[in-house]
SERO-104906 format. One record per residue (C-alpha): x, y, z. Coordinates in steps of 0.2 Angstrom, whole numbers, plus 2048, in hexadecimal, padded with zeros to 3 digits. Layout:
# residues N
XYZ
...
***
This chain:
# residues 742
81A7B27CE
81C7B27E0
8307AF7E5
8357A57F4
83F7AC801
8537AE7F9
8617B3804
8747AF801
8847AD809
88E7BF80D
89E7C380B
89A7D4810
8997DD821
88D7E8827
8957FA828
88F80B82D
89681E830
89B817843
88D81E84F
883814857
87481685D
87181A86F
86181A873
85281F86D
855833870
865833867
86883F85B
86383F844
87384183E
87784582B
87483781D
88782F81C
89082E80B
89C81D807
8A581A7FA
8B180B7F4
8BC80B7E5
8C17FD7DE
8CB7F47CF
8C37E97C3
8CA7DF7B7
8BB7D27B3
8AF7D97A6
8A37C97A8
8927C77B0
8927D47C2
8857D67CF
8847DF7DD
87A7DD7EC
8767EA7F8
86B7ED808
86C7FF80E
86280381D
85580E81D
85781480B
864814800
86981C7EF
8778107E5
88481A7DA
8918127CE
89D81D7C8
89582D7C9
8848277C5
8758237CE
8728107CA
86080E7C5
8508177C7
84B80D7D8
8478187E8
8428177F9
84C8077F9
84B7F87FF
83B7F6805
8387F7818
8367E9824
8377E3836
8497E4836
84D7DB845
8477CC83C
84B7D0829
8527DD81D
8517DC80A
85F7DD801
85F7E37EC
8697DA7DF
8707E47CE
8767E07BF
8857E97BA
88A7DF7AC
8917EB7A0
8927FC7AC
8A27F97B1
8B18007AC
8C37F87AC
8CE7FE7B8
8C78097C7
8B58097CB
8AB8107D8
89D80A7E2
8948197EC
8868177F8
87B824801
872821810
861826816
858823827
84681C821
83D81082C
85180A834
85281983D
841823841
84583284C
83483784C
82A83485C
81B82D856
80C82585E
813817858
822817861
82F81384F
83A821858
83B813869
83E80285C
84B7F5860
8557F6850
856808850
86680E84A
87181783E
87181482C
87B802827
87E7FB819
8867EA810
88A7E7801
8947DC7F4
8987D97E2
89B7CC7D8
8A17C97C8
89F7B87C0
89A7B07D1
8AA7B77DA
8AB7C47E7
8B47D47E3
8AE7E07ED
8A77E07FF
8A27EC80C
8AE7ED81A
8B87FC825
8C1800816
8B680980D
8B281A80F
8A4826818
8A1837819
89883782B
89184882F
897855821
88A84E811
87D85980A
86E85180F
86F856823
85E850829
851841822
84483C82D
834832825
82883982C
82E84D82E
839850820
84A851817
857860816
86586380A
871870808
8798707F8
88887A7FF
88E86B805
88D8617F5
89A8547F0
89C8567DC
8A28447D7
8A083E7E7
89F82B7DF
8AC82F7D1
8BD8287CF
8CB8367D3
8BF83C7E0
8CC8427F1
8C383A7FE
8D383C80A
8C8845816
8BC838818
8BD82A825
8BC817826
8AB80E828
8A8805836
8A37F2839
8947F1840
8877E7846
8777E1837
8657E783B
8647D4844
8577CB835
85B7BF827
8627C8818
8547C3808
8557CA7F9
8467D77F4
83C7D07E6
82F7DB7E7
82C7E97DB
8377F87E1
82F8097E2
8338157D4
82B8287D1
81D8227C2
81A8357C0
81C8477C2
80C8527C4
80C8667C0
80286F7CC
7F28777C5
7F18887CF
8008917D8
7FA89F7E6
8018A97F2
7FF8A4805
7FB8B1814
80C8AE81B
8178B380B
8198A4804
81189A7F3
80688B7F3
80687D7E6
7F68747E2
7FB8657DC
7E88617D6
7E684F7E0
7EB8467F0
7FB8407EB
80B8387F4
81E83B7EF
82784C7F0
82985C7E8
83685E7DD
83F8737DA
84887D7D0
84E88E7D9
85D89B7D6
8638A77E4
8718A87F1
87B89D7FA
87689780A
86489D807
85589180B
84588A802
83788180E
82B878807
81D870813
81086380A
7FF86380F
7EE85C809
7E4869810
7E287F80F
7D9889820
7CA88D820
7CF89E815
7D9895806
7EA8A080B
7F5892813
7F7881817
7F0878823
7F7867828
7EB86583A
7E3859832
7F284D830
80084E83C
7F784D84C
7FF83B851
81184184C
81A84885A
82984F856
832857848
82C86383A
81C859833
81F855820
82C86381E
83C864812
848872810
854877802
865881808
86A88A7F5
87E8887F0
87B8987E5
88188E7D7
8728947CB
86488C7C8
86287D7D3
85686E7D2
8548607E2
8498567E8
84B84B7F7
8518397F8
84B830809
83983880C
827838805
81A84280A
804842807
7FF8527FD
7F585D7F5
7FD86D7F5
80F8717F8
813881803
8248897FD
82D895805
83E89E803
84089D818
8518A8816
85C8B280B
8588B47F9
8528A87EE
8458A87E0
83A8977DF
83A8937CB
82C8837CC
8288767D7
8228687D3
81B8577D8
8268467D7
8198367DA
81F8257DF
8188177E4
81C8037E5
8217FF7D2
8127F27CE
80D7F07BD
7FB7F77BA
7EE7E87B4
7DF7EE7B4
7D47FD7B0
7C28037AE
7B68107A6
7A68127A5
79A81F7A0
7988297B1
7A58347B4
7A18357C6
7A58207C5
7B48247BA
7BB8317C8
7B98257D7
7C08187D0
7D18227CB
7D182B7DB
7D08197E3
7DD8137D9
7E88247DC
7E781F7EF
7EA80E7EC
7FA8147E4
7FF8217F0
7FD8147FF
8098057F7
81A80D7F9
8237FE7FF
8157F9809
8027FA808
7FE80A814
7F081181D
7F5825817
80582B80E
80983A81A
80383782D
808826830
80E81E822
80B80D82B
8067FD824
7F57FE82B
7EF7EA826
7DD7EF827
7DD7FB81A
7E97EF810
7DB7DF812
7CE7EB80C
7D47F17FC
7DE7E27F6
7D27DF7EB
7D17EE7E2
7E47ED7E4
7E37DC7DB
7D77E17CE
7E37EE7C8
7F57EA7CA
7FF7DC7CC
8047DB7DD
8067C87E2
81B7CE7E5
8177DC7EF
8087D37FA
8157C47FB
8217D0804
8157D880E
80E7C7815
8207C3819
8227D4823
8117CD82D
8187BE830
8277C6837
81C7CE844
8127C1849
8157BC85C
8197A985D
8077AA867
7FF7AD854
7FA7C0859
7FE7CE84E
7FD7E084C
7F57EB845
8017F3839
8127EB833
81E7EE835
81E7F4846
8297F6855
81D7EF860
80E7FA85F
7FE7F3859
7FD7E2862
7EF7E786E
7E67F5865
7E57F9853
7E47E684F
7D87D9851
7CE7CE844
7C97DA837
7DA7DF835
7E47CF839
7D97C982A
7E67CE81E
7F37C2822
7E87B681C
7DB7BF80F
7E97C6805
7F17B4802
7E17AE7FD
7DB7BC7F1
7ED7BB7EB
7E87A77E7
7D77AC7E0
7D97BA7D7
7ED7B37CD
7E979F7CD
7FB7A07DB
7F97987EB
80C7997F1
8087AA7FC
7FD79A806
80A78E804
81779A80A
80F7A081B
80279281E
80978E82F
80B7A1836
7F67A2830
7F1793835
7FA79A848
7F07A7847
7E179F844
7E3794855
7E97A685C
7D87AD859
7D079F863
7D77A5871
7D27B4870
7BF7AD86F
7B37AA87D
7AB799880
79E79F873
7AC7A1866
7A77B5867
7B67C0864
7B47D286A
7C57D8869
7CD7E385B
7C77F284F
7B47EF847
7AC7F983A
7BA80883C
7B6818837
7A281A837
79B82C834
791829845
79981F851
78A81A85B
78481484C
793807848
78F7F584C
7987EC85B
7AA7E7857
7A67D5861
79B7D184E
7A87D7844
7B57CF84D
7AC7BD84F
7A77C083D
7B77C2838
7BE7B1843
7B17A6839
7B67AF828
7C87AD829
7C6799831
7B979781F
7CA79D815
7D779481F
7CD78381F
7CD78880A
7E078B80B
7E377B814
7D9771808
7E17797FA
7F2772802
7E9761804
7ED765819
7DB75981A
7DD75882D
7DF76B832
7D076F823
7C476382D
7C876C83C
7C777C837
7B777982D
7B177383C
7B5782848
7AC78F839
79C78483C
79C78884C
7A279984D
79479B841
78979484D
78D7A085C
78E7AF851
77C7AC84B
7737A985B
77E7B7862
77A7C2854
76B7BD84A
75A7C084D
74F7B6841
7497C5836
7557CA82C
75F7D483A
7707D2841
7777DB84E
76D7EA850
76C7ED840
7797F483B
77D7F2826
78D7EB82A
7877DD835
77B7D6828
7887DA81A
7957D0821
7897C1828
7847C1815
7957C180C
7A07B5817
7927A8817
78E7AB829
77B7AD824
77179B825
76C799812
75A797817
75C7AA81E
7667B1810
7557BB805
7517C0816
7637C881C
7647CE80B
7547D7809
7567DF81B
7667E6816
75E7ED806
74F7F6812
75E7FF81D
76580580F
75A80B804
751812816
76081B818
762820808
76F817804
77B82180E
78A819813
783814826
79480B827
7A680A827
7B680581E
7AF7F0823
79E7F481D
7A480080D
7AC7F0806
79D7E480A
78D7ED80B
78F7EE7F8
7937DE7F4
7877D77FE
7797E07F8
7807DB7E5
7847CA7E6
7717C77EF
7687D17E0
7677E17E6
7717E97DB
7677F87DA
7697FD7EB
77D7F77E9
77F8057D8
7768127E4
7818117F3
78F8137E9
7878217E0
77D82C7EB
78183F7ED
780841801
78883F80F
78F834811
79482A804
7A182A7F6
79A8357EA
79A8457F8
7AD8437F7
7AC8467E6
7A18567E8
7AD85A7F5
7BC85D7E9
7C384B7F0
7D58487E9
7D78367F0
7CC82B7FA
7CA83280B
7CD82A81F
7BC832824
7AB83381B
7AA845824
7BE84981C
7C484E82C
7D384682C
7DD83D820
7DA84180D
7E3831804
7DE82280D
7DB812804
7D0808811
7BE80E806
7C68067F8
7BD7F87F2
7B18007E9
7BD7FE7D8
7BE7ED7DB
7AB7ED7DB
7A97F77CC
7B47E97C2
7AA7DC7CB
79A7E37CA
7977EE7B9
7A67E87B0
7A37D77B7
7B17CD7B9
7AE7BF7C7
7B97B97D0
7B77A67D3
7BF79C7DE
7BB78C7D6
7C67957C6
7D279D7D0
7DD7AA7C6
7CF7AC7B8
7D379B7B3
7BF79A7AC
7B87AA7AA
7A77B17B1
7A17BF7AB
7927C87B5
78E7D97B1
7837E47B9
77A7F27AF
7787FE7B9
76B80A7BA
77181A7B3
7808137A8
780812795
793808795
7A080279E
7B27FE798
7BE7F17A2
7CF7EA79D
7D77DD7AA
7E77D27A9
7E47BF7AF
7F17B47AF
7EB7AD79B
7EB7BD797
7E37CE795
7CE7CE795
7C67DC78E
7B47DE793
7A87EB78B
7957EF78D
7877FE786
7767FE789
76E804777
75C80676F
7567F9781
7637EC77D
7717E8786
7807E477C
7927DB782
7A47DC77B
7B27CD780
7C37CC77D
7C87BD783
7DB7B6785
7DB7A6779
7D9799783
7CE79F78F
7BB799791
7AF79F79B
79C7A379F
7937B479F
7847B87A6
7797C679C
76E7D27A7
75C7CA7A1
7637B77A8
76C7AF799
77A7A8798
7897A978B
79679E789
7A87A7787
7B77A277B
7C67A8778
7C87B876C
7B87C4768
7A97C076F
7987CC76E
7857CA775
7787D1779
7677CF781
7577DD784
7587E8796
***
C-alpha cells in the first residue's frame, strides 16, 4: 500500500537550543537535550507527533520510546520534512509526565566539507524540533519557549554524518527525562524558524538495527591498538563494553580495508571525497563508573574491521561489537540453489542492498552516503524481488520530485543541496524517477507511485527533449559507469539516447494506464522516432551497435530499440563478443544489469549462466575469490567495498533459474509465468517470493536426465510454466509438480 501525502494542522512551534546558524563555517556544537513535564489527567486515546531534525531519539519518562533510529528520514528539507506519529495510549501515567527529546545533527546540519558541498546547503542549521500530543483529539502538549534545553553541557559533544560522533559519559544526565529531575540550570528553548518544507507524516518503514554481528578474528595493529574483523562489508556501528578511569578515552575508526602488511587499517580507499573532519571516527570519554557499554546515536559508518584504541589514560576494551541497521522493510523473497558460489553472491547482493537503504537508497554506506539514483534504478529490481519496498520507494520518489527544477532536470543524487544538476546526472540515472514507479506497478499490481508523480515525470520527459539534438541524440550525462577499461566503454551519447527512447516507451505505458490517451499518442510517437535516430546513428546492419561494445547491443536489445527483423542478428552478435571475450565482464554497472538479460531473454542462456559464473577478471565470481564481503564499486576493488550498483544479478537469479517472470500484462503476479532456466552445472534451485496473493514457492532438481518442478501456488492464483524441453504447464492454486526429460 502506498500512502498519499498526509500532513496536519500545528499547534506547535519549531523550537531549538537558540544558535543560529551563521554561515556555513560556523561551528558543531554539542547535540541539545529538551525536556517538558507535564500534567495529564485524560487516560484515553494519545499520540504524539514529532519532527526532529537531523535525528532525534524520543524519551517518555525515563525511557526511550521505541526501537526506531536515525529518525525521520532525510529529505530536501527546504521543501519538506517528515514528521513521526506514536501511539501512547496506555504509557502514560496520571499526574506528571515527561516528554525528553535529543537532538542530532544528520543530514540538517553537515559540518563536513564534502565534494558535495552539504556543509554549503541552504537549510543548514542547528538542530530543531516540533512537537505535539494529543489525547483524544485534543492538544495537551506543544513545543514552545517553555520547555527546556540543555544547550552546550550534554554528553554527546560532537555528531557529524560523515566523521563521527563523541560522547563523554562524565557528563551524563541520569534521569534526564524523568519526573523530579532539577532542571533549574537549564534554559528556555527558543522559537525558531522550521526547516522552510511542508510538514508530511513519514509512512515509510523507519530504520531499526535487524542485527548485531560478533567479529570473527581480533589482532593486534602495528600502532598499539586492536582490530575487529567483523567477517563482511557491513553498515551500522560498533557497539563497547570497557572499564578504566575517568576521563580516559577509547577511538574506534571503521574501515573496509587493512595495508598491504594486515597490521592496521586503511581507509585510503574510501575517504578521499570527504574533506574535513576525522573520516568515520567515534570516541568514547570513560566516566570510570565500571563497566560501561555505548554505542552512538546520530552516525553510521561502512565497515569491515573496527580499529579500537584506548587513545589516553587507562582503560581496558572488554568487546566490541557490530550493531547493523538498515531501512526496516520486510524481507519477501529469498533464493538457493545448489552452487554455493550462486548462493554467496546472491546474499552478498542482498547484504549491500541492505547496507545502502538506511533511509534512502545509497550509492556506499561510509564515503558518501548520498542517494546516488543510478545505483537506486539499477538494483530495484533485485530490491523488489526481495523486500517490500513500495513505502520506501514512494518516499524516495517524493524526495526526487522535491529536487526537480521546474525546467524538469534533476540530479544526480537526492537529496541534494544543489550538486548534481550538471554532472553525475543524465538519463541513465534520471531513469529512476520513472523506472522505479513503474517496476513498483509491475512488480505489486500499484500504480499510485505513477498517479502520484505523473506530472513531475512526464516534465521531465519534455525536459529531456531539450536536451536532445535535431536527431533526438542525447549525449549528456554518465553512460556505462564504472568499466574495468575505460577506452573500452561505449559512448555515453548511446546510453543516453537509449535511455530517452526507454524511458518515453514507459512514460507512454504510464500514461495509457491513466487513460491520458492524448500525452500516450504523443509520447508513443516521439519513441518511434527516437528509435529511428538512435538506429541509423548507432546501427550498422550486422548485428553491431555502436562499436561494439556489449552494452550497446544489450541495451538496443532489451528496450525494444532493435528492429524485430534484426533482433537473431543483434542477439547472436552479442553472444560472439562474449563468449570471444570469455565472458568477462567487458562492461559496466548499465551493461552488468543488461548484458545478462539480454542474452537470456534472446536464448542464450548459456552464455548468460557463464558471465555470471566465470572465475576471471572481471566478473563477479573474482570478487568472491577475492574474499568479497559486499558487492563492490569497481570490478578491480579499488575503491568502495559495499556498493549496490552490480546488483541485479539476484533479480536475475529469480528471474532466470528460479524463474519467476515478471509480466506486465499481469502486473503484481496477478497470473503467474513461470520460466526456469536449468543451468548448466546446477542440480536445484530453491525460491520463495511474496505477491500480492500470496506467497509462491518454486522448486526444481535435475535427476536420472529429468527435470522435475515443485509449485506452491497462493489459492487463487493461475498461471502458465514453461518447462526447459518447450512444454507448457498450466498452474493452479496449491501443489503443483512436473516434469519433462533434459
Amino acid at each position: 500500500m502506498i500512502p498519499c501525502e498526509e500532513t496536519r494542522s500545528w499547534h506547535a512551534s519549531w523550537i531549538s537550543a537558540g544558535f543560529c546558524h551563521l554561515n556555513w563555517q560556523s561551528p558543531a556544537l554539542p547535540a541539545p537535550y529538551f525536556r517538558k513535564e507535564f500534567n495529564c489527567s485524560a487516560q484515553g486515546e494519545a499520540v504524539l507527533y514529532l519532527c526532529g531534525l537531523g535525528y532525534y531519539e524520543l524519551y517518555l519518562n525515563g525511557k526511550k520510546v521505541g526501537d526506531r533510529v536515525l529518525d525521520p528520514v532525510v529529505t530536501q528539507y527546504d521543501r519538506r520534512a517528515r514528521y513521526v506519529e506514536y501511539d501512547l495510549t496506555g504509557l502514560l501515567k496520571k499526574g506528571k509526565n515527561v516528554i525528553g527529546v535529543i537532538l542530532g545533527d544528520g543530514w540538517y546540519n553537515p559540518s563536513t566539507a564534502d565534494c558535495w558541498h552539504f556543509d554549503k546547503v541552504s537549510w543548514a542549521d542547528y538542530p530543531k524540533l516540533i512537537c505535539e500530543l494529543e489525547i483524544d483529539g485534543k492538544t495537551v502538549l506543544a513545543s514552545d519557549d517553555s520547555w527546556k534545553c540543555l544547550r552546550r553541557e550534554g554528553p554527546i559533544t560532537f555528531n557529524a554524518l560523515r566523521n563521527g560522533e563523541f560522547y563523554d559519559a562524565r557528563k551524563e544526565l541520569p534521569n534526564w527525562s524523568s519526573t523530579g529531575f532539577d532542571d533549574s540550570g537549564w534554559e528556555n528553548a527558543e522559537l525558531i524558524p522550521g526547516p522552510g518544507g511542508v510538514l508530511t507524516l513519514q509512512t515509510m518503514p523507519p530504520c531499526k538495527v535487524p542485527g548485531t554481528v560478533k567479529p570473527v578474528r581480533t589482532f593486534p595493529a602495528a600502532n598499539g591498538s586492536v582490530i575487529y574483523d567483523m567477517g563482511g562489508a557491513y553498515t551500522g556501528w560498533a557497539r563497547i563494553r570497557v572499564r578504566g578511569e575517568a576521563g580516559a578515552v577509547v577511538k574506534l575508526r571503521y574501515s573496509e580495508l587493512l595495508n598491504a602488511d594486515g597490521n592496521n587499517i586503511d581507509t585510503s580507499n574510501i575517504d578521499q571525497l570527504v574533506k574535513s573532519g576525522e573520516f568515520q571516527t567515534d570516541r568514547y570519554t570513560l566516566s570510570g563508573k565500571g563497566v560501561e557499554e555505548w554505542e552512538p546515536r546520530f552516525v553510521y559508518h561502512g565497515f569491515n574491521f573496527v580499529e579500537a584504541t584506548v587513545e589516553s589514560g587507562q582503560a581496558e576494551i572488554l568487546e566490541v561489537e557490530g550493531r547493523l541497521v538498515r531501512t526496516a522493510f520486510d524481507s519477501i523473497g529469498g533464493f538457493e540453489c545448489s552452487m554455493p558460489e550462486l548462493n554467496r553472491l546472491h546474499q552478498l547482493t542482498r547484504r549491500s542492498f541492505e547496507g545502502n537503504f538506511t533511509g534512502i537508497p545509497t550509492d556506499c554506506p561510509h564515503r558518501e552516503k548520498n542517494g546516488w539514483t543510478g545505483d537506486a534504478q539499477l538494483a530495484c529490481e533485485t530490491g523488489l524481488f526481495n523486500y517490500g519496498l513500495a513505502e520506501s520507494y514512494a518516499a524516495f520518489m517524493q524526495t526526487m520530485a522535491d529536487c526537480q527544477r521546474p525546467s524538469g532536470q534533476l540530479p544526480g543524487i537526492a537529496p541534494t543541496g544543489g550538486w548534481g544538476f550538471n554532472w553525475g546526472s543524465g538519463p541513465v540515472w534520471d531513469a529512476a524517477f520513472i523506472v522505479i514507479p513503474w517496476n513498483v506497478y509491475l512488480y505489486t499490481g500499484n500504480h499510485s507511485l505513477i498517479e502520484m508523480n505523473y506530472e513531475p515525470m512526464l516534465r521531465y520527459i519534455r525536459y529531456l527533449g531539450t536536451l536532445a539534438d535535431r536527431r533526438h541524440i542525447v549525449k549528456f550525462g554518465l553512460g556505462d559507469w564504472c568499466h574495468c577499461d575505460q577506452s573500452r566503454m561505449v559512448d555515453a551519447c548511446v546510453t543516453s539516447t537509449a535511455y530517452y527512447f526507454y524511458l518515453t516507451t514507459l512514460m507512454a505505458k504510464c500514461a495509457r494506464l491513466l487513460a491520458n490517451r492524448e500525452d500516450a499518442d504523443e509520447l508513443t510517437a516521439l519513441a518511434a522516432e527516437i528509435a529511428a535516430a538512435f538506429n541509423d546513428a548507432f546501427y550498422h546492419g550486422d548485428g553491431t551497435y555502436a562499436k561494439g561494445e556489449p552494452t550497446a547491443g544489450a541495451i538496443a536489445l532489451e528496450f525494444g530499440l532493435c528492429p524485430p527483423v534484426e533482433r537473431r542478428k543483434a542477439a547472436a552478435q552479442l553472444a560472439k563478443h562474449m563468449e570471444t571475450r570469455r565472458c568477462r565482464a567487458d562492461f559496466g554497472i548499465v551493461g552488468a544489469k543488461y548484458v545478462p538479460r539480454a542474452l537470456a531473454n534472446n536464448g542464450y542462456f548459456d552464455t548468460a549462466f557463464r558471465v555470471l559464473t566465470q572465475p576471471g577478471y572481471p566478473g563477479w565470481m573474482h570478487w568472491l575469490d577475492r574474499g568479497a564481503g559486499g558487492l563492490w564499486e569497481h570490478w578491480i576493488g579499488t575503491a568502495s567495498r559495499n556498493h549496490i550498483m552490480y546488483g541485479d544479478v539476484a533479480a536475475w537469479m529469480t528471474q532466470f533459474l528460479a524463474g519467476i517472470v515478471p509480466d506486465e500484462k499481469h502486473p503484481g503476479f496477478s497470473r503467474l509465468t513461470l520460466r526456469p532456466f536449468a543451468a548448466e552445472g546446477v542440480d536445484f534451485v530453491k525460491a520463495a517470493y511474496r505477491v500480492p496473493a500470496g506467497e509462491i514457492k518454486v522448486e526444481w532438481e535435475k535427476r536420472k536426465g529429468s527435470f522435475f518442478l515443485k509449485t506452491r501456488l497462493p489459492r487463487n492464483l493461475k498461471g502458465v510454466a514453461h518447462l526447459p524441453d518447450g512444454s507448457r504447464q498450466e498452474l493452479v492454486g496449491g501443489n503443483g509438480s512436473f516434469h519433462c526429460p533434459l
